[in-house]
N, C-alpha and C positions, 0 to 999 in steps of 0.2 A: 875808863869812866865815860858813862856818855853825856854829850853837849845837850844841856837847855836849849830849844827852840831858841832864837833871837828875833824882837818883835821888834822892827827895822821901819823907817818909814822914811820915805823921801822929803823932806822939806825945800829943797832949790835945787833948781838945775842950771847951769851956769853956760851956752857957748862961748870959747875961751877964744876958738880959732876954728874959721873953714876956707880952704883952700880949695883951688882948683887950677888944674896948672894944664893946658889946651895939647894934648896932644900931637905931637910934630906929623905923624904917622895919620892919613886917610884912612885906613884902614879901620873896622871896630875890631875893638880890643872886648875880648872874653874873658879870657882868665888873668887874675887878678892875684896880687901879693899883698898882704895887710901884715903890716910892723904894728904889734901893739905894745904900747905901752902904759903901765897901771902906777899911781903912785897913791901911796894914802897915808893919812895923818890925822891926830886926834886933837879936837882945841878943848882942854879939859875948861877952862872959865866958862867957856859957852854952850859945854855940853853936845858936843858933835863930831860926826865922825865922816872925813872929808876924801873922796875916792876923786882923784883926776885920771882921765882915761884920752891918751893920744895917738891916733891912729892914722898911720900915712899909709896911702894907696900908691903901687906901681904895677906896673906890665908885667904880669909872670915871663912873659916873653922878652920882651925889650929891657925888661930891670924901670923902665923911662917912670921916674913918678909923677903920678898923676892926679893928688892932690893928697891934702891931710885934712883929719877932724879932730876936735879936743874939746872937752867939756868937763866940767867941773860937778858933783854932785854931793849937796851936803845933803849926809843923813842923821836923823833925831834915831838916838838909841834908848827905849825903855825902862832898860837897866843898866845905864850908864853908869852912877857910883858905885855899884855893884863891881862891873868890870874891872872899870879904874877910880879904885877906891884909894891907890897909893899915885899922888898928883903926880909923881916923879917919874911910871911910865910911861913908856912911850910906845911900846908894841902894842902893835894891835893884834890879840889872841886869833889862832890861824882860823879855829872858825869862823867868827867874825869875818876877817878877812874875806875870806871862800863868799861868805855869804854877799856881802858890798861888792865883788868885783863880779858875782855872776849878774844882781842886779843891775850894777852900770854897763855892762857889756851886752849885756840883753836890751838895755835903752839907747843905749848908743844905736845899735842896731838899726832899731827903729829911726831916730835923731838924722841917722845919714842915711838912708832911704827917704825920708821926707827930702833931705836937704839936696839930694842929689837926683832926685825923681826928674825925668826928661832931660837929661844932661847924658853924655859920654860916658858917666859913671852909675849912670841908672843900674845895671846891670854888675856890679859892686856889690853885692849882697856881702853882708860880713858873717863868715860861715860859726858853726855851733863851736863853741869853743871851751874845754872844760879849764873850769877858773882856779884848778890846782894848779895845771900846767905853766900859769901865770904866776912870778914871784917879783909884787909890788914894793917899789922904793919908797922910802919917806917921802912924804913933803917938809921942804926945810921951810 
């Protein structure tokens, strides 16, 4: 069967947490290790569909972490009672899914690149990441 387009629209963007943690080492540091992690959740009374995405940065080399980012994004879904028409789910169908985590992953992106632009971690680009490969927790 194939998926409906889903007409998706960001309404808030939350920073939850930006870290920065000063490298012990002189040296610059290139290559980079990025821990991600994705959670999401539905508030069916308010009609929203909520993706938190947190992401620590370390030294591919030294393992030494060197800072984290976390941000919260609620999205307005257009055919919200559609989806969740029965109040009592709570999954959020995998396309859907795919689709909120490539959005907030692609903004994050951005988000720490501004955040960390002329810093240590300037050079921290968070690489392309396909958002199957990613399998989000609830938020409780």
């Amino acid at each position: 069967m194939h998926e409906q387009p889903i007409a998706l629209k960001i309404k808030r963007i939350e920073i939850i947490n930006s870290v920065l943690n000063t490298p012990v080492m002189k040296e610059e540091i290139t290559e980079f290790n990025f821990d991600i992690n994705v959670r999401q959740g539905i508030n069916t009374n308010d009609k929203f569909v909520l993706s938190i995405v947190e992401i620590s940065i370390s030294s591919l080399i030294s393992k030494q972490f060197l800072g984290k980012y976390e941000a919260a994004f609620t999205f307005e879904l257009e055919d919200f009672d559609k989806l969740f028409s029965d109040t009592q789910t709570v999954d959020v169908p995998e396309h859907l899914a795919m689709a909120v985590n490539s959005i907030s992953i692609s903004t994050m992106r951005g988000l720490m690149f501004a955040a960390y632009k002329g810093t240590y971690l300037h050079n921290a680009i968070l690489p392309l990441i396909n958002p199957q490969s990613l399998q989000p927790s609830l938020v409780n």
